[in-house]
NUGUDO-952975 format. One line per field, with one value per atom (N, C-alpha, C): residue in one letter; x, z, y negated; atom name; residue number from 1. Coordinates in steps of 0.001 Angstrom, whole numbers. Atoms other than C-alpha are relative to their C-alpha. Layout:
<recs>
residu	a_...;
px	X_...;
pz	Z_...;
py	Y_...;
atome	CA_...;
num	NUM_...;
</recs>
This chain:
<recs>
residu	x_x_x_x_x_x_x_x_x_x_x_x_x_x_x_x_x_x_x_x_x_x_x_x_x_x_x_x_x_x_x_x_x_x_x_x_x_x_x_x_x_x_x_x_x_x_x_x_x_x_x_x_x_x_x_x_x_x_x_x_x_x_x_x_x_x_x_x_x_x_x_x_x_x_x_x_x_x_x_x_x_x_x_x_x_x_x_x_x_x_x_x_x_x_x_x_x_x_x_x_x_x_x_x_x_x_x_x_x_x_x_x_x_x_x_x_x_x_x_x_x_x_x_x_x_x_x_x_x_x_x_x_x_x_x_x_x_x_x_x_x_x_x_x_x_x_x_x_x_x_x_x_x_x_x_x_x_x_x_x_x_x_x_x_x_x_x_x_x_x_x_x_x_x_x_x_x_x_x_x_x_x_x_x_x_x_x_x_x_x_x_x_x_x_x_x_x_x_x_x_x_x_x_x_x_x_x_x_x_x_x_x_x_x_x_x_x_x_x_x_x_x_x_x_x_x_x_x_x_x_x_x_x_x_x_x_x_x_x_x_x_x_x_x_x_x_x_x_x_x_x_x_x_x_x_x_x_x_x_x_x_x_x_x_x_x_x_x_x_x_x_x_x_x_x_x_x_x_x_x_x_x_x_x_x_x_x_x_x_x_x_x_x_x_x_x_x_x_x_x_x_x_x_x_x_x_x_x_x_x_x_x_x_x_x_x_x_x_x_x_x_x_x_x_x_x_x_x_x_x_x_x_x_x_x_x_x_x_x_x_x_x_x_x_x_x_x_x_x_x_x_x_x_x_x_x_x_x_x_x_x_x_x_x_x_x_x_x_x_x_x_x_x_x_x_x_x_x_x_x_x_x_x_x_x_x_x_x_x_x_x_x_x_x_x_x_x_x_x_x_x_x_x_x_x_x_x_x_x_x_x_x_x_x_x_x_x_x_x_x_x_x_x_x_x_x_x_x_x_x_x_x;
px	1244_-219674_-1101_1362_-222076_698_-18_-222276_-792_1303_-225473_-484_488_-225070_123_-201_-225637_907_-821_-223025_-46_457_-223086_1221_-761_-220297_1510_-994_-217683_-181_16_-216648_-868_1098_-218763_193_-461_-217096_-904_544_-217871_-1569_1352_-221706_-361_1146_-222597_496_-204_-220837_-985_810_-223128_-927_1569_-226374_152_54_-225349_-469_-147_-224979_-1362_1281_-228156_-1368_807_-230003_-165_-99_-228603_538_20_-227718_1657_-1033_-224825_1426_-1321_-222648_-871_635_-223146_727_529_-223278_1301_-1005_-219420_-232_-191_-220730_1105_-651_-218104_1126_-1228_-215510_282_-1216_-212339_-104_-471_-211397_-1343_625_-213360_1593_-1044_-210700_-174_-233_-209378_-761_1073_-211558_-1058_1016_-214477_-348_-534_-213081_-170_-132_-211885_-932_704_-214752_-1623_694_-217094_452_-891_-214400_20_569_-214913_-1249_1778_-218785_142_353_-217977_-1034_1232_-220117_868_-866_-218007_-888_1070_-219596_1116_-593_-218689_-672_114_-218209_-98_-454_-218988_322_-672_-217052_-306_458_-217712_1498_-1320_-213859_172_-196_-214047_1183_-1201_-210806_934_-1075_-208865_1546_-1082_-205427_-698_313_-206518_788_-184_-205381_-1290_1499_-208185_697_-754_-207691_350_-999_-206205_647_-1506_-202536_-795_871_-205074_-672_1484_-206963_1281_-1578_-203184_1044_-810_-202898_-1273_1021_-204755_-168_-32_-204033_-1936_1221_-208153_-353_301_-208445_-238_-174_-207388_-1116_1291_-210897_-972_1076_-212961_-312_35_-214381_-1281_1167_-216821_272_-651_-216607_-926_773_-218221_1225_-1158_-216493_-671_564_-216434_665_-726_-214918_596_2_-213661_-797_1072_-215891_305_18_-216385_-1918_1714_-219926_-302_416_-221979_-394_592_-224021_-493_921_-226241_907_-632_-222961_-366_232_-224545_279_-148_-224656_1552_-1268_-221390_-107_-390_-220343_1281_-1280_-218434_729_-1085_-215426_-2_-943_-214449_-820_489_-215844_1019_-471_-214430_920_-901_-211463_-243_287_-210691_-121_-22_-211245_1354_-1718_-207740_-382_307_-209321_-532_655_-211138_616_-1421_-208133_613_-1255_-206062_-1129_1005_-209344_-1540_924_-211652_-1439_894_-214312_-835_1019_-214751_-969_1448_-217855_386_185_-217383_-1177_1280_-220529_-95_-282_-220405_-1684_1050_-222153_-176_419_-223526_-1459_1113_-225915_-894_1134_-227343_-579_250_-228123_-1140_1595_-231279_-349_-383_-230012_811_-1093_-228129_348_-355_-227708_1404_-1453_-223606_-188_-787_-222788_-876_556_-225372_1030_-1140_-223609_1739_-804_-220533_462_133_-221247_-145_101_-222736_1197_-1210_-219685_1104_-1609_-216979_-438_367_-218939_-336_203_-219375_-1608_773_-222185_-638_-299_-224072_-1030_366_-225115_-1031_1532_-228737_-591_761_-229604_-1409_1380_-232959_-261;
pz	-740_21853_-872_884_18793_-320_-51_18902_-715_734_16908_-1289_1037_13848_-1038_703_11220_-1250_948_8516_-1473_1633_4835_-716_466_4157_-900_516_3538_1612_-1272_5964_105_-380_7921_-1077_564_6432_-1286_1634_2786_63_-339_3918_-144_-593_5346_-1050_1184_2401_-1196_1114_-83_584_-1070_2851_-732_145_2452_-967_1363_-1105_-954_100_-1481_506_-1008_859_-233_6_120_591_-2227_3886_118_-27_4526_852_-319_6585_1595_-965_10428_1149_-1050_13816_906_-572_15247_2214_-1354_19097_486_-626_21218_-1179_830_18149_102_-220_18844_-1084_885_15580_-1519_1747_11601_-505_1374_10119_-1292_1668_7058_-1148_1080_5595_-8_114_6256_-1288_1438_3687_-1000_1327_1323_-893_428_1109_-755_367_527_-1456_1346_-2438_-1095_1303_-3970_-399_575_-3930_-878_533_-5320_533_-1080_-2422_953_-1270_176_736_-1299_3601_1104_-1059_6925_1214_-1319_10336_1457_-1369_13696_1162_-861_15912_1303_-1526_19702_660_-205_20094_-611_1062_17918_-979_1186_16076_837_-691_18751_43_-694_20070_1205_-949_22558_450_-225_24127_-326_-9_22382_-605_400_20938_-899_1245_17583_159_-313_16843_-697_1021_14359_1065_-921_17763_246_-1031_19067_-875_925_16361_-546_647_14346_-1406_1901_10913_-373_395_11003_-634_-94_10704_-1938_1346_6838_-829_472_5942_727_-1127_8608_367_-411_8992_1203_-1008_12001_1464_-1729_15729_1184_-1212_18969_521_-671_21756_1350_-1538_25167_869_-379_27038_1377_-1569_30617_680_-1877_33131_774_-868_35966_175_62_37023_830_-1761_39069_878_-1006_42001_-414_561_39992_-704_1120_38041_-1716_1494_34843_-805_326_34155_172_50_33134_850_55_34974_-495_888_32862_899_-1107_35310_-790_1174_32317_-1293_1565_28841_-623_1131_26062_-263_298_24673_-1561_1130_21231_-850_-8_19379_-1001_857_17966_-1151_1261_15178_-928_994_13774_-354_351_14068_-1137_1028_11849_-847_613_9550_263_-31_9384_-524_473_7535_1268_-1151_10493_1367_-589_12447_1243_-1497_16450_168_-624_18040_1320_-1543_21686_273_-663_23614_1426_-1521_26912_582_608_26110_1079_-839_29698_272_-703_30658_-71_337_31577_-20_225_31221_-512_1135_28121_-276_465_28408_-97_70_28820_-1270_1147_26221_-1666_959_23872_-130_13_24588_-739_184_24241_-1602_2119_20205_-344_546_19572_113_452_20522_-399_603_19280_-1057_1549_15765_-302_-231_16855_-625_152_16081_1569_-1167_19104_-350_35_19366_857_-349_20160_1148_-1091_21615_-35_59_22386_292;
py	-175_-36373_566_-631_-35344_1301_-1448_-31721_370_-362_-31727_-442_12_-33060_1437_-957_-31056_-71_118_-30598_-266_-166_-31614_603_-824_-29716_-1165_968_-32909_-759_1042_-35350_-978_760_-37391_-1731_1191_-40720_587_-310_-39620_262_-258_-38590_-1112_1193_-42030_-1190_1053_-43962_-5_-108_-42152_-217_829_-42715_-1224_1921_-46551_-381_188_-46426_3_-310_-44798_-922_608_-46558_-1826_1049_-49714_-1044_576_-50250_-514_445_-52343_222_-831_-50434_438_-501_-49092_9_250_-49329_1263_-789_-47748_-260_-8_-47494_1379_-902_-45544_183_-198_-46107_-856_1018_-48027_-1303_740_-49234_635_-814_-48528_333_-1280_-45553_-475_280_-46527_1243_-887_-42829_-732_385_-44503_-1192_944_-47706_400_-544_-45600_912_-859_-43171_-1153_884_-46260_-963_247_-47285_935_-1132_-43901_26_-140_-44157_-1447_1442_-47822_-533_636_-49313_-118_284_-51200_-340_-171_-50792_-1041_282_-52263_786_-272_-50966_-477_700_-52695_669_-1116_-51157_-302_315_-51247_-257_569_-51923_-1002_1756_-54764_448_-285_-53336_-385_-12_-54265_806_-907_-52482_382_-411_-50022_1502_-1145_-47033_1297_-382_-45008_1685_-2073_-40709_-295_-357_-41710_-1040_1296_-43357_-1241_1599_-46184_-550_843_-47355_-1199_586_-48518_-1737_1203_-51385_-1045_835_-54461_482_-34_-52532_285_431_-52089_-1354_1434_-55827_-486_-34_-54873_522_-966_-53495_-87_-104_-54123_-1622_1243_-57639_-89_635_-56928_640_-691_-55800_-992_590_-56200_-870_839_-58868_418_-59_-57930_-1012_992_-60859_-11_159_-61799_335_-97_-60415_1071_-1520_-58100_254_-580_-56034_-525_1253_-58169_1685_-1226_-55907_1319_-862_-53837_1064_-1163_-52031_-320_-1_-52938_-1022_1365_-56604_-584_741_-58476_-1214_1041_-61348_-810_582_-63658_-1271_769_-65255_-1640_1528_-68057_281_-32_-69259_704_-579_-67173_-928_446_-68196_-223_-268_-67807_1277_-1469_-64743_350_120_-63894_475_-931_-61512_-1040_960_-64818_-742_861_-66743_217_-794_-64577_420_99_-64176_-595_791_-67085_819_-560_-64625_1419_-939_-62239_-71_71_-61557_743_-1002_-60571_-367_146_-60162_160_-509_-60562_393_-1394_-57929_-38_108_-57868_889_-533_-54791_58_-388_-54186_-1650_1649_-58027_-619_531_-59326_-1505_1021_-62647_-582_-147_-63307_-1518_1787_-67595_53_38_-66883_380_-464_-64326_-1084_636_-66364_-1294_1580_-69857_165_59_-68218_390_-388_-66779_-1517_1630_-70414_-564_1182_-72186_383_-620_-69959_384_-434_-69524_1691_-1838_-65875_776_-879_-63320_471_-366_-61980_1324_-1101_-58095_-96_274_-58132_1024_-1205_-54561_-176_400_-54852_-1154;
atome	N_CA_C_N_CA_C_N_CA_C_N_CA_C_N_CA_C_N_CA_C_N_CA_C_N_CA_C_N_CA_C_N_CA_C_N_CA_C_N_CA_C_N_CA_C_N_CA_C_N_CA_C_N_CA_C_N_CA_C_N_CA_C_N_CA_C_N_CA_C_N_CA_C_N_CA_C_N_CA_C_N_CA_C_N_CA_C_N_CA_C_N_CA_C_N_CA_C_N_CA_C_N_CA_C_N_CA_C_N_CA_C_N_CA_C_N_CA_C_N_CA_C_N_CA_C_N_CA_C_N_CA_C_N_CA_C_N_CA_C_N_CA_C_N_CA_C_N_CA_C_N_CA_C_N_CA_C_N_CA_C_N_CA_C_N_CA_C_N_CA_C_N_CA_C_N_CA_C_N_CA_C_N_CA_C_N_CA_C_N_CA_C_N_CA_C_N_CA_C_N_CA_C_N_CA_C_N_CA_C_N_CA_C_N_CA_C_N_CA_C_N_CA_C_N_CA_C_N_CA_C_N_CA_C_N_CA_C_N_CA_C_N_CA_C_N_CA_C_N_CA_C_N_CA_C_N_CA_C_N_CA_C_N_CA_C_N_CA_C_N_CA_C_N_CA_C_N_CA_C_N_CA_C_N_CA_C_N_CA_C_N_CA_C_N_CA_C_N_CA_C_N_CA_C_N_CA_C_N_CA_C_N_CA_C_N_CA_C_N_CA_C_N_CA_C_N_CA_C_N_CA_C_N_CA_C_N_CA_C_N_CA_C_N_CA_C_N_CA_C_N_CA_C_N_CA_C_N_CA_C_N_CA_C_N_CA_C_N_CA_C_N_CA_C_N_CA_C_N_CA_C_N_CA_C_N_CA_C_N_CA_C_N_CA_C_N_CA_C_N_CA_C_N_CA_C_N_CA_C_N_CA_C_N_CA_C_N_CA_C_N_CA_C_N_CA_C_N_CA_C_N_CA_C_N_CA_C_N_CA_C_N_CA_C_N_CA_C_N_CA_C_N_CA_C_N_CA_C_N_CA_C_N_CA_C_N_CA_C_N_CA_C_N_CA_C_N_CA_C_N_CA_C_N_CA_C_N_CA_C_N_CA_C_N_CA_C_N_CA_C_N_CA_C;
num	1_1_1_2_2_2_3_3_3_4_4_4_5_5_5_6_6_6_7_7_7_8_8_8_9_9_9_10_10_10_11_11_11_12_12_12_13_13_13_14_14_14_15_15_15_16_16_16_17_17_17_18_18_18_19_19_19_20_20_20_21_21_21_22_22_22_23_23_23_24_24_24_25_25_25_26_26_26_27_27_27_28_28_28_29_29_29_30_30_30_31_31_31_32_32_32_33_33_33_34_34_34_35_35_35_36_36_36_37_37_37_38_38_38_39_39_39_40_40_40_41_41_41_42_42_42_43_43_43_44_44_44_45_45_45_46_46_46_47_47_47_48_48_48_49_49_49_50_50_50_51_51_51_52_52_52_53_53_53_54_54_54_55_55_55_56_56_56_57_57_57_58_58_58_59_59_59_60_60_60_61_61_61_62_62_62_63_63_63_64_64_64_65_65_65_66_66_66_67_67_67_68_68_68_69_69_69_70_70_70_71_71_71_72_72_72_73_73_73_74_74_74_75_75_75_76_76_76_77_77_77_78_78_78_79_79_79_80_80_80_81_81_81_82_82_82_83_83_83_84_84_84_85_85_85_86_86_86_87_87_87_88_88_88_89_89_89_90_90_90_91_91_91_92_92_92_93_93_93_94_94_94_95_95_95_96_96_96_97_97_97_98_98_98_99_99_99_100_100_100_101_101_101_102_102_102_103_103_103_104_104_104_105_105_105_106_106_106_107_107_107_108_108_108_109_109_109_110_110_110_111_111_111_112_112_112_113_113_113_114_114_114_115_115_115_116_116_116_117_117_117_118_118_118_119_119_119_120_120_120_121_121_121_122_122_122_123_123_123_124_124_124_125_125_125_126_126_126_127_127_127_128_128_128_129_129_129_130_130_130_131_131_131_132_132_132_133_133_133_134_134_134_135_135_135_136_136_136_137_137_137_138_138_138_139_139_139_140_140_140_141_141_141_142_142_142_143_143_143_144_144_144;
</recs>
């Protein structure tokens, strides 16, 4: 979808590792990306500045455009990710309704150190997805 950045003449990964590095900034903000790409890791290993990615897939398995969306091998480098949970759209199309409390989050299971952040970005009433970070030790993605 970005048509407009402008090029630094290397890959984007390697760009925003030296940004970070520079900057200080602790990694960034993967909306509309599945999983964090292992370039993005490694290019933050060459600057010697390990970053993180929160991905808007959480790192899940998904059917997403590359064969790395289709697995958990992210999970190896990537300790953060949104959570989108059980629901459907209430009336409005925008707002989640959440059917059932959250379960467990399998990604935290299988690494006690990682951070989902449940998300519920349009919601003008956030007491679920909040309740549901508090009691599952979760993170919750703020938005505005």
């Amino acid at each position: 979808w970005d048509q407009g950045t402008r090029s630094e003449g290397e890959p984007h990964w390697d760009t925003l590792a030296k940004l970070l590095k520079a900057t200080q900034g602790d990694g960034f903000n993967g909306d509309t990306m599945d999983t964090m790409y292992r370039q993005f890791w490694d290019a933050g290993v060459a600057a010697k500045y390990h970053i993180v990615g929160e991905m808007e897939g959480g790192g899940y398995p998904s059917e997403g455009e590359r064969p790395e969306d289709a697995s958990f091998a992210s999970a190896e480098w990537s300790p953060m990710g949104w959570g989108y949970f059980d629901y459907q759209l209430k009336d409005d199309n925008i707002t989640y309704d959440y059917r059932v409390a959250i379960g467990i989050d399998k990604m935290k299971w299988l690494d006690s150190r990682r951070m989902t952040h449940v998300c519920d970005r349009w919601a003008k009433n956030r007491t679920d997805p909040l309740q549901f970070a508090f009691f599952n030790g979760l993170g919750f993605e703020s938005w505005e």
